[in-house]
ZABA-212472 format. One record per atom (N, C-alpha, C): residue number from 0; residue in one letter; x, y, z. Coordinates in pm, 1 decimal. Layout:
[node NUM "a" [X Y Z]]
...
***
This chain:
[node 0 "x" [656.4 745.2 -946.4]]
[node 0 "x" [534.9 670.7 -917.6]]
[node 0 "x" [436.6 764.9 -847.7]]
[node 1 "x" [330.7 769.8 -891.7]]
[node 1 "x" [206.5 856.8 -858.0]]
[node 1 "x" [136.7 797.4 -696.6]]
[node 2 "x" [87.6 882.4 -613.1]]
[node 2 "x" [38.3 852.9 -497.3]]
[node 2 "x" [-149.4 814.0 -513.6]]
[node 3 "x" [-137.6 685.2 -534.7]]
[node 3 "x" [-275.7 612.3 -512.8]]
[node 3 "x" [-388.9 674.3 -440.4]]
[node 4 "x" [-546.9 693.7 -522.1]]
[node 4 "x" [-629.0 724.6 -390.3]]
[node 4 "x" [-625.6 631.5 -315.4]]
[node 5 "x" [-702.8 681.3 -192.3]]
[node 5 "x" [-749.8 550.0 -122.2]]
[node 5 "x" [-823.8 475.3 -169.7]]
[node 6 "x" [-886.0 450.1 -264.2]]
[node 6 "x" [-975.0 399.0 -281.4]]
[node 6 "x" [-924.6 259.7 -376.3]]
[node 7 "x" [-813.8 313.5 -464.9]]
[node 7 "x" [-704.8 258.5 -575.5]]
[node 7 "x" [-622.8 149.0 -432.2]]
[node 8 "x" [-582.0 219.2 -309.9]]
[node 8 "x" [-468.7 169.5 -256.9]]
[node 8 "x" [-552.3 67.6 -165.2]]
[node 9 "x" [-654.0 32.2 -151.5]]
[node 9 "x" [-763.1 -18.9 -81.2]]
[node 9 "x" [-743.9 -160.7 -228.0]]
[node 10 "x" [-778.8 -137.1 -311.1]]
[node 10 "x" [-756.3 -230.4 -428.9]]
[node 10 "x" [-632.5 -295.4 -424.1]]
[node 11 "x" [-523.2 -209.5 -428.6]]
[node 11 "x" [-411.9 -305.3 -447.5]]
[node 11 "x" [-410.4 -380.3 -297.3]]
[node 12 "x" [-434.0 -331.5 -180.8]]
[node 12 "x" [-429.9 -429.2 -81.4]]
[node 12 "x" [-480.2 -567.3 -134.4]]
[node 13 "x" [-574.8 -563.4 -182.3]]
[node 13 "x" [-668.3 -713.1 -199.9]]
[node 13 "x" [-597.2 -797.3 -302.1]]
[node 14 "x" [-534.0 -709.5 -388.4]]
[node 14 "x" [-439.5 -736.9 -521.8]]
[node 14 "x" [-332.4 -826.1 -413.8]]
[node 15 "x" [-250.5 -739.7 -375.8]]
[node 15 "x" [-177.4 -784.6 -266.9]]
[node 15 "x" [-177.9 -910.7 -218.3]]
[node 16 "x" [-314.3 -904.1 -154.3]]
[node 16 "x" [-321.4 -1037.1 -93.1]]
[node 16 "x" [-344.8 -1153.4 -128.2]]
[node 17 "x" [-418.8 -1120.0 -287.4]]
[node 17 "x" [-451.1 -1244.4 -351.2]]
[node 17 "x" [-331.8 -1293.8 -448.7]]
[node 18 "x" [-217.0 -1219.3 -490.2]]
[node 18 "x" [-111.2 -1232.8 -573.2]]
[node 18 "x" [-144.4 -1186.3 -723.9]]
[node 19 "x" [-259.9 -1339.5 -780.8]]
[node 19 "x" [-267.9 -1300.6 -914.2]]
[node 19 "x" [-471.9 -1340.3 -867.0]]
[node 20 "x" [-549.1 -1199.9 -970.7]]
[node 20 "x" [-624.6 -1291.3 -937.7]]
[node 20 "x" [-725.8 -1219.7 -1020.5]]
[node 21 "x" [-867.2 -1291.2 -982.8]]
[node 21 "x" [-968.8 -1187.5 -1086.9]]
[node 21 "x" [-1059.0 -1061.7 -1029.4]]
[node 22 "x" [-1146.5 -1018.1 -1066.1]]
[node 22 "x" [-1184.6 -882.9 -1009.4]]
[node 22 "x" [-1289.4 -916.1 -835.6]]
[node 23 "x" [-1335.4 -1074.6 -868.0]]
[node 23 "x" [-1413.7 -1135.2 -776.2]]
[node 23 "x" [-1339.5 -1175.8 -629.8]]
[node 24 "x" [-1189.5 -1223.7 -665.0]]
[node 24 "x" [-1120.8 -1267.0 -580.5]]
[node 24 "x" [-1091.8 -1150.1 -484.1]]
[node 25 "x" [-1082.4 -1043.4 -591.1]]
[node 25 "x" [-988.2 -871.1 -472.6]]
[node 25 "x" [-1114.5 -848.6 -413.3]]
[node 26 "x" [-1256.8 -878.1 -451.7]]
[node 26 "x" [-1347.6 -816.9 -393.7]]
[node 26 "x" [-1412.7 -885.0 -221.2]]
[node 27 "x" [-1350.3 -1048.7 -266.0]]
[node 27 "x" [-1357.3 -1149.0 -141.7]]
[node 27 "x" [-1282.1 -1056.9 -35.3]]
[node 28 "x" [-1101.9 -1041.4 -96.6]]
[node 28 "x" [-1083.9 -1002.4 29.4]]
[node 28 "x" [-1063.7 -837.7 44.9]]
[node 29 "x" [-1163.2 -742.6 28.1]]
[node 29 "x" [-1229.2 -621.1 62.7]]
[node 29 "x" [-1296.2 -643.5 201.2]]
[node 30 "x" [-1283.7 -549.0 281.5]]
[node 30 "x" [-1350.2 -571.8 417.8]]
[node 30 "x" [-1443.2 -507.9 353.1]]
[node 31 "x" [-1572.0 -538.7 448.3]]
[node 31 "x" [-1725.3 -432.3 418.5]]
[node 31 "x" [-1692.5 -296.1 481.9]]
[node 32 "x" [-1779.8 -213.5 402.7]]
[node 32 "x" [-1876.9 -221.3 312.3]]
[node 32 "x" [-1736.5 -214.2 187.3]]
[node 33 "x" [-1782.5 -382.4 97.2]]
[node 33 "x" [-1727.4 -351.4 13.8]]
[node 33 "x" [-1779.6 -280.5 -136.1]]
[node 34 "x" [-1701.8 -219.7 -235.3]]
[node 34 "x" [-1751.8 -134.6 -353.7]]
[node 34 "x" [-1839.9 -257.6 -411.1]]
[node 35 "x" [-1928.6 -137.0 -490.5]]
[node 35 "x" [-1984.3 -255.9 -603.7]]
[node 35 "x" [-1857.5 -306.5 -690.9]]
[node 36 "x" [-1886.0 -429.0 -775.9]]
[node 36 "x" [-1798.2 -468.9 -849.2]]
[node 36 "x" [-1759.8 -390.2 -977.6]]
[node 37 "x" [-1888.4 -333.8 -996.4]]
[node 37 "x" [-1826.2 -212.8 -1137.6]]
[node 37 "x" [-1755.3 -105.5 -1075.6]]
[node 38 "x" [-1752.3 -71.2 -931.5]]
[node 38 "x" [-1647.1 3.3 -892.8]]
[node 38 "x" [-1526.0 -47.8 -896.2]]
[node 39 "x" [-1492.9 -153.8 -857.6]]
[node 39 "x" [-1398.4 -212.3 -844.5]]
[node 39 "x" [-1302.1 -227.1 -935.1]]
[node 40 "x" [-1411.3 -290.8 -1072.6]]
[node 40 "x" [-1353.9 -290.9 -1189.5]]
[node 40 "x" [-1264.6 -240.8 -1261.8]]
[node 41 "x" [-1360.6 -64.4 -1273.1]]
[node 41 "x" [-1293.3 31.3 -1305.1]]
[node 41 "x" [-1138.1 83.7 -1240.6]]
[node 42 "x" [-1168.9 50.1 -1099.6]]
[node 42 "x" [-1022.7 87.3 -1046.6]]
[node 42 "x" [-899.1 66.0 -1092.8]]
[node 43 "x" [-947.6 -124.3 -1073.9]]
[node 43 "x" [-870.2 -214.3 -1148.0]]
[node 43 "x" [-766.2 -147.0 -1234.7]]
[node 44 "x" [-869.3 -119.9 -1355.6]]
[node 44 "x" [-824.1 -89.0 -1458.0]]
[node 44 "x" [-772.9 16.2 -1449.3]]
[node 45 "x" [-799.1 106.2 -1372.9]]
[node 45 "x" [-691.2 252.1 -1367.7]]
[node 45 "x" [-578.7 217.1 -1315.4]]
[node 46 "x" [-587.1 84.6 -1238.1]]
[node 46 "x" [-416.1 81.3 -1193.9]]
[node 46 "x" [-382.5 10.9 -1325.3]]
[node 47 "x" [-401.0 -51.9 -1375.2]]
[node 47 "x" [-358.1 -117.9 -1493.5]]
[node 47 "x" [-284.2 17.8 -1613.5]]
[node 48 "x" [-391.1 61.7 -1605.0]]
[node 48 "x" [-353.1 214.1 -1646.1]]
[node 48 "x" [-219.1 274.4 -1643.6]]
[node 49 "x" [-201.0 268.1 -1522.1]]
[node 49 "x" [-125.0 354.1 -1408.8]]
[node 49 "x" [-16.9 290.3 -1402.1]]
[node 50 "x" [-0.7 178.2 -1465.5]]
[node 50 "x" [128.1 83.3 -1456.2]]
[node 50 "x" [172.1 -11.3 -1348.1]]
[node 51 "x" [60.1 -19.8 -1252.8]]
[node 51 "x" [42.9 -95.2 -1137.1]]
[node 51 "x" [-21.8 -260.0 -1133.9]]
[node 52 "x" [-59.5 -283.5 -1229.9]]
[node 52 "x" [-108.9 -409.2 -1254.5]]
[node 52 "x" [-90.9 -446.3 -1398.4]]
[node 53 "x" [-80.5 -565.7 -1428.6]]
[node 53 "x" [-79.7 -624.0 -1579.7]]
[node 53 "x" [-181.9 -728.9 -1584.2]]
[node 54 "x" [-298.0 -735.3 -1663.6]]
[node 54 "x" [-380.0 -881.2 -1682.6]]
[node 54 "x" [-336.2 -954.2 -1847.3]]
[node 55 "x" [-385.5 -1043.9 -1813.4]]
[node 55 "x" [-393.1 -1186.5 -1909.1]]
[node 55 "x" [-542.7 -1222.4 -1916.6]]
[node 56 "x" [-563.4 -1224.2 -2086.5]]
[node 56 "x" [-738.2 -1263.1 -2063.9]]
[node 56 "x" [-699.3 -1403.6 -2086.2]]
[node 57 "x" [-817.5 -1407.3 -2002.9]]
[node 57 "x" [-844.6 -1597.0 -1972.4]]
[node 57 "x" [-1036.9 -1617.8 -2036.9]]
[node 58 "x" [-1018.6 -1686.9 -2126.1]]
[node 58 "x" [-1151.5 -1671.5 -2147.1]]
[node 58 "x" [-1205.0 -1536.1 -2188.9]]
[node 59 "x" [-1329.6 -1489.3 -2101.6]]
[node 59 "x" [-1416.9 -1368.8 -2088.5]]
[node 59 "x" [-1342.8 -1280.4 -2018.3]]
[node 60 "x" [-1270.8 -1332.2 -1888.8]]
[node 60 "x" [-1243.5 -1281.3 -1768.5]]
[node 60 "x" [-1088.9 -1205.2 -1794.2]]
[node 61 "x" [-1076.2 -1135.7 -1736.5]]
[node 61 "x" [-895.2 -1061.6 -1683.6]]
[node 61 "x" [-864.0 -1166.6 -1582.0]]
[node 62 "x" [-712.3 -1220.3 -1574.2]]
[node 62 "x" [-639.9 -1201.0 -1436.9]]
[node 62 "x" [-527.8 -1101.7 -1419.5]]
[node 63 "x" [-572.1 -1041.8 -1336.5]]
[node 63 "x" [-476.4 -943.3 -1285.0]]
[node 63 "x" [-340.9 -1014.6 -1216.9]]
[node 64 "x" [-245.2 -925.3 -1242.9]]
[node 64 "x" [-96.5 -965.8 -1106.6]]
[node 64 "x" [-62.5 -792.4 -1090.8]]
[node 65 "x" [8.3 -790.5 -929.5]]
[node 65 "x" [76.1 -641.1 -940.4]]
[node 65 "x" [234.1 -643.7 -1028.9]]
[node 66 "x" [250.9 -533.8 -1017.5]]
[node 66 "x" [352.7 -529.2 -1160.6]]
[node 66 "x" [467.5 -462.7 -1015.8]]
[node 67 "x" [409.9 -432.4 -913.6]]
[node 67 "x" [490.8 -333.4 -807.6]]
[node 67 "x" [438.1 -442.2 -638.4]]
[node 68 "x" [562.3 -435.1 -629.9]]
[node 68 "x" [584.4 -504.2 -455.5]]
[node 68 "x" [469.8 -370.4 -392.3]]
[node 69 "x" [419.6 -472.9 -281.3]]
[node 69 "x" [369.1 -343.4 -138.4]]
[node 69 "x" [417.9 -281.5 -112.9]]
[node 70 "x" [614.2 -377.0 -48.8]]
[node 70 "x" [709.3 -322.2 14.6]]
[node 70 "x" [767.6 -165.1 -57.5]]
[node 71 "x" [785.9 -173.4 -212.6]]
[node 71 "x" [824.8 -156.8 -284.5]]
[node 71 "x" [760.8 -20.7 -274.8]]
[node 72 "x" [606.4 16.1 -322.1]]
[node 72 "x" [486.0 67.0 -228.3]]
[node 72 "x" [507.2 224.0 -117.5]]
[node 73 "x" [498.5 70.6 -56.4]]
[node 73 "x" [575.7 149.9 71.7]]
[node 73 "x" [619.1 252.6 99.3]]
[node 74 "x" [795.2 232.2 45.9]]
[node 74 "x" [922.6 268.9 64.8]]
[node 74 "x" [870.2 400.6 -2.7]]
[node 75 "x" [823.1 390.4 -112.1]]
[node 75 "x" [808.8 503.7 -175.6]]
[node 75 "x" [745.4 613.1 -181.4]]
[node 76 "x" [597.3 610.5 -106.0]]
[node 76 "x" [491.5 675.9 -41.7]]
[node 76 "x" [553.5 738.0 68.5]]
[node 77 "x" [628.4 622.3 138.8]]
[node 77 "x" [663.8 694.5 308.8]]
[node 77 "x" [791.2 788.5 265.4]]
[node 78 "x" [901.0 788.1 154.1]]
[node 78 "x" [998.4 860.7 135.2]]
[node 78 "x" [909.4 1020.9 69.7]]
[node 79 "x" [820.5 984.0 42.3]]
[node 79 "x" [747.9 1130.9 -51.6]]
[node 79 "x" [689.7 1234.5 64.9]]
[node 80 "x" [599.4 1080.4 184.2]]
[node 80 "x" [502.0 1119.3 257.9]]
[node 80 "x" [628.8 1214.3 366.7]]
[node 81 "x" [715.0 1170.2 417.1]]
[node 81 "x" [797.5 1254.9 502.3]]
[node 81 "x" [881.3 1366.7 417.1]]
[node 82 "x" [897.8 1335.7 318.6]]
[node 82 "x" [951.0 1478.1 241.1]]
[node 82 "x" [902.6 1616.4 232.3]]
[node 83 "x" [758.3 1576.7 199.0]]
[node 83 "x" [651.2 1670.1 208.3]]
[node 83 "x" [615.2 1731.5 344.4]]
[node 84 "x" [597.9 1604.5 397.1]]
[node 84 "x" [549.3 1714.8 538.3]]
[node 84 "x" [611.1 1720.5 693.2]]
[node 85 "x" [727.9 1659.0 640.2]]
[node 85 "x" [864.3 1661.3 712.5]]
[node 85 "x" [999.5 1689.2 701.1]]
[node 86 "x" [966.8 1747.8 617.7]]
[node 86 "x" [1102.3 1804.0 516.3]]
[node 86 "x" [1224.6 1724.5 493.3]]
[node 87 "x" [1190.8 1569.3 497.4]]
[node 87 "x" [1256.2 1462.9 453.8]]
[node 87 "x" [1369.9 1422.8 609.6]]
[node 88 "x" [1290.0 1453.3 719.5]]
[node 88 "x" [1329.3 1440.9 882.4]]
[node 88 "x" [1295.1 1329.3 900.7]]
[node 89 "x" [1342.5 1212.9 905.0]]
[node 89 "x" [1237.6 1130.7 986.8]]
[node 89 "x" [1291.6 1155.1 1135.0]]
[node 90 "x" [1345.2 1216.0 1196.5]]
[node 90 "x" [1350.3 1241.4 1332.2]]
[node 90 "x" [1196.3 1327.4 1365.7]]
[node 91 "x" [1204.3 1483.1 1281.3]]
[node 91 "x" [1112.3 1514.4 1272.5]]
[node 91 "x" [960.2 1426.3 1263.9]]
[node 92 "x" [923.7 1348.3 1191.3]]
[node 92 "x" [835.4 1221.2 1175.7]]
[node 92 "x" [838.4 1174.9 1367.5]]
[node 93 "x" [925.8 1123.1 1336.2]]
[node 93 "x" [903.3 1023.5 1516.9]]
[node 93 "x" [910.8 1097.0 1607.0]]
[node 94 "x" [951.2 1256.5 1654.4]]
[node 94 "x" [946.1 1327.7 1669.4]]
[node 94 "x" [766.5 1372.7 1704.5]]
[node 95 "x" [694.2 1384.9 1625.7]]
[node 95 "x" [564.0 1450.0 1581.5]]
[node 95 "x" [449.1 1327.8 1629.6]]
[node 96 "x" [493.5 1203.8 1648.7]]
[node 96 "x" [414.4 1061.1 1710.5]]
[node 96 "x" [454.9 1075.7 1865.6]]
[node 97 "x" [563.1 1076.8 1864.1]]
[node 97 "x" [603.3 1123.9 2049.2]]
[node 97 "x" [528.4 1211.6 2083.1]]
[node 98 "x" [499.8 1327.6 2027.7]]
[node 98 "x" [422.6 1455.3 2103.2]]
[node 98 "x" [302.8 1386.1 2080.7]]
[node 99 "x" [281.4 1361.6 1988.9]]
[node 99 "x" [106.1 1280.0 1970.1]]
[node 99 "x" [53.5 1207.9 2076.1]]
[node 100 "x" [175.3 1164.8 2118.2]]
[node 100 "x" [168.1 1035.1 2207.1]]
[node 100 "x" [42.8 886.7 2185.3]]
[node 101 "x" [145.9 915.2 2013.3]]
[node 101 "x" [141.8 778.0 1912.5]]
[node 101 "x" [247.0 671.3 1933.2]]
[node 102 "x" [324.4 675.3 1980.4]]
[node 102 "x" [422.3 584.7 2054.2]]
[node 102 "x" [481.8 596.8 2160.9]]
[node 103 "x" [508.7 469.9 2182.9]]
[node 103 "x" [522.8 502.0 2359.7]]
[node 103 "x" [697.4 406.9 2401.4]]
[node 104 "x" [697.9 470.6 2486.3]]
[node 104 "x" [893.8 452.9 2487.7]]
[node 104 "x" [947.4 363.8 2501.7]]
[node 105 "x" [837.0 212.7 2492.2]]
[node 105 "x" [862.4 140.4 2475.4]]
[node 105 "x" [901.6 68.7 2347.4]]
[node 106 "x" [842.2 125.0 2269.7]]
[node 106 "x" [821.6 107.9 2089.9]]
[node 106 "x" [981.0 227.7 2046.7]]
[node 107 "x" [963.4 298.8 2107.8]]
[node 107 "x" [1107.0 358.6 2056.7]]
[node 107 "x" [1233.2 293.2 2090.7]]
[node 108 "x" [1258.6 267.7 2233.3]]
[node 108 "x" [1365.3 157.7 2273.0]]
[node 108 "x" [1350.5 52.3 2152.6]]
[node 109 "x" [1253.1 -44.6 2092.8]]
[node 109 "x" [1291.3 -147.3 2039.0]]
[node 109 "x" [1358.3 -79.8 1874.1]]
[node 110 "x" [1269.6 44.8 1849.4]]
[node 110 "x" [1319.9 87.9 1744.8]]
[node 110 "x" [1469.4 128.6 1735.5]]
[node 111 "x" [1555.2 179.5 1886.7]]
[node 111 "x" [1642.3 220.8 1868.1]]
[node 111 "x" [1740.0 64.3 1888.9]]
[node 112 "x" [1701.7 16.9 1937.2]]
[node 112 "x" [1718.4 -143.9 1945.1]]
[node 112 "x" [1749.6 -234.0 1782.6]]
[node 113 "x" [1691.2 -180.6 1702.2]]
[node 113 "x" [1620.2 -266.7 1555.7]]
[node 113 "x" [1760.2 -152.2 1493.3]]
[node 114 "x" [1741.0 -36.2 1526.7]]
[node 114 "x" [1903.4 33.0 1413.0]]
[node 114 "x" [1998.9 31.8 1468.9]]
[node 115 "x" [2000.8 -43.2 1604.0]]
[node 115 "x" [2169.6 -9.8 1672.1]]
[node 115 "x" [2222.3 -244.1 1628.6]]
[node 116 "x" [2097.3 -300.2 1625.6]]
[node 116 "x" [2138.4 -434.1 1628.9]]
[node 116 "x" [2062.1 -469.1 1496.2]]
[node 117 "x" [2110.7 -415.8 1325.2]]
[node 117 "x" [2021.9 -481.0 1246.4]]
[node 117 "x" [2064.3 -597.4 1207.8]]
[node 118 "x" [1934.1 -677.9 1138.9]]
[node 118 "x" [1928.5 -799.0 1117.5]]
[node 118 "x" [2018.0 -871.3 973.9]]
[node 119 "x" [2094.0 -941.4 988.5]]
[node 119 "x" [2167.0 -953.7 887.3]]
[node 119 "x" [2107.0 -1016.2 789.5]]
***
């Protein structure tokens, strides 16, 4: 699976949120400044492209659905994103937010909390 621009991954959020829907609905929920709609469009369709969305014409109109979970998403971006520039460490990763002092030791306790007591 190919790594989305932002601009694509900004789309599927709205995709996301709306489930199934038309190009008007993803654009409702776009925060401002949102794209014009022929931007949008086009995106659309590159994820469609891209194997990320499937539509059904209705009428004139497309409805779109994602063809791929967020979660799904996710998992897969963040396994590439730490491979690359963590050499597949996630110690290294949480590691590199500690020095940042992007988290704070309170957020690590619950994290070490969340893998020593997971949820069944």
């Amino acid at each position: 699976m190919e790594k989305l621009s932002q601009q694509e991954e900004e789309a599927m959020q709205a995709v996301w949120q709306c489930g199934n829907g038309f190009i008007k609905d993803f654009l409702d929920q776009m925060a401002e400044p949102k794209p014009p709609y022929t931007t949008l469009a086009s995106t659309i369709k590159n994820l469609e492209r891209k194997g990320f969305l499937k539509s059904d014409k209705l009428g004139n109109s497309y409805q779109y659905k994602p063809l791929i979970k967020e979660e799904e998403y996710k998992k897969k971006f963040m396994n590439g994103f730490v491979s690359d520039y963590f050499e597949n460490s996630y110690k290294d990763l949480v590691t590199f937010f500690a020095k940042e002092k992007k988290i704070s030791a309170s957020e690590l306790k619950e994290i070490i909390n969340m893998i020593e007591n997971p949820k069944k």
